[in-house]
C-alpha positions in Angstrom: 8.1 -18.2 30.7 10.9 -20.1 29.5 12.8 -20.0 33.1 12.5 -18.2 36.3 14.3 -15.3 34.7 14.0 -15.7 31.4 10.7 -15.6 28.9 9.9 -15.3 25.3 7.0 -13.7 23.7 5.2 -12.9 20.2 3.0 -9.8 19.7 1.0 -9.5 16.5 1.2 -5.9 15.3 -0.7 -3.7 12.8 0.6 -0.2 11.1 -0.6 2.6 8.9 1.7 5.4 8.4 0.6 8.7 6.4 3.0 10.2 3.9 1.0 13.3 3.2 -2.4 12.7 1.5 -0.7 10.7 -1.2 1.3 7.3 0.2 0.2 5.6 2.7 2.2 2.0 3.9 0.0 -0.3 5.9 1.9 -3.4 7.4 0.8 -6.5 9.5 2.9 -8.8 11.0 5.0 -10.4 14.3 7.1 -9.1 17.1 9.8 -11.9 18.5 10.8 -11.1 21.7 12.6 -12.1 24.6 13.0 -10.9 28.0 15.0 -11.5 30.9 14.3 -10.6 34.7 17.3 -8.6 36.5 16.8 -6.8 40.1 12.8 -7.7 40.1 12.1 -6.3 37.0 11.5 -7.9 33.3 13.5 -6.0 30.9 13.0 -6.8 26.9 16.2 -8.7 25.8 15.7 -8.6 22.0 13.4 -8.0 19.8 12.7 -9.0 15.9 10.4 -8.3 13.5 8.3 -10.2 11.3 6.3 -8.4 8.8 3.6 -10.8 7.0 1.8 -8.7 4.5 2.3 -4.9 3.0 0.4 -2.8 1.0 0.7 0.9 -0.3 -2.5 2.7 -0.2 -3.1 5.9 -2.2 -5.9 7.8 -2.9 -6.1 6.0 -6.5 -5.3 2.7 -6.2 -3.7 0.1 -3.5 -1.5 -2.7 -3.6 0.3 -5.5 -2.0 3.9 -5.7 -2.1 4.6 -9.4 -2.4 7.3 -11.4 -1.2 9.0 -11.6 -3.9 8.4 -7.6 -5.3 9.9 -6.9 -1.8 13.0 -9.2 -2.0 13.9 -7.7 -5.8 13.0 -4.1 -4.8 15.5 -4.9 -1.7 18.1 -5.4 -4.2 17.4 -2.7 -6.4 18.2 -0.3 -3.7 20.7 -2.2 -1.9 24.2 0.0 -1.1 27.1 -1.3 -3.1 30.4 -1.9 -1.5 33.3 0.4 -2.6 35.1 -0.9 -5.3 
C-alpha cells in the first residue's frame, strides 16, 4: 500500500495461446499495476505490461524471440504515416 487509498502491485504472469495445431506463442512476464480505493472498494487504476521472454512453439521446432528480433520485427510491421 503506497497510501490509505492508494497501492501499487506487480503480478508475474504466464501464457500459451493455440493458433490451430500449428503456432503456438508462449509468453512470461510482469503486470504493473496500480490501484486506488474510492467508496470502500479498490478499483485497478492502470495497468502495464512487461513481457520478459517469448517463444513460438510448433509442432517442428520452437524458438525464442529475442529482444532484439522483437524490436526489428516491430519495425518491419510498423504502420507508416501518410505521406
Amino acid at each position: 500500500m503506497t497510501s490509505q487509498s492508494t497501492a501499487k502491485g506487480i503480478w508475474a504472469f504466464e501464457d500459451f495461446i493455440r493458433f490451430a495445431s500449428a503456432f503456438s506463442p508462449h509468453g512470461y512476464g510482469h503486470y504493473h499495476a496500480t490501484y486506488e480505493k474510492s467508496e470502500g472498494s479498490w478499483r485497478m487504476e492502470s495497468s502495464k505490461l512487461t513481457c520478459l521472454r517469448e517463444d513460438i512453439v510448433t509442432p517442428l521446432f520452437s524458438f525464442y524471440i529475442s529482444d532484439s528480433l522483437r524490436t526489428l520485427l516491430g519495425k518491419a510491421f510498423r504502420p507508416t504515416a501518410p505521406q
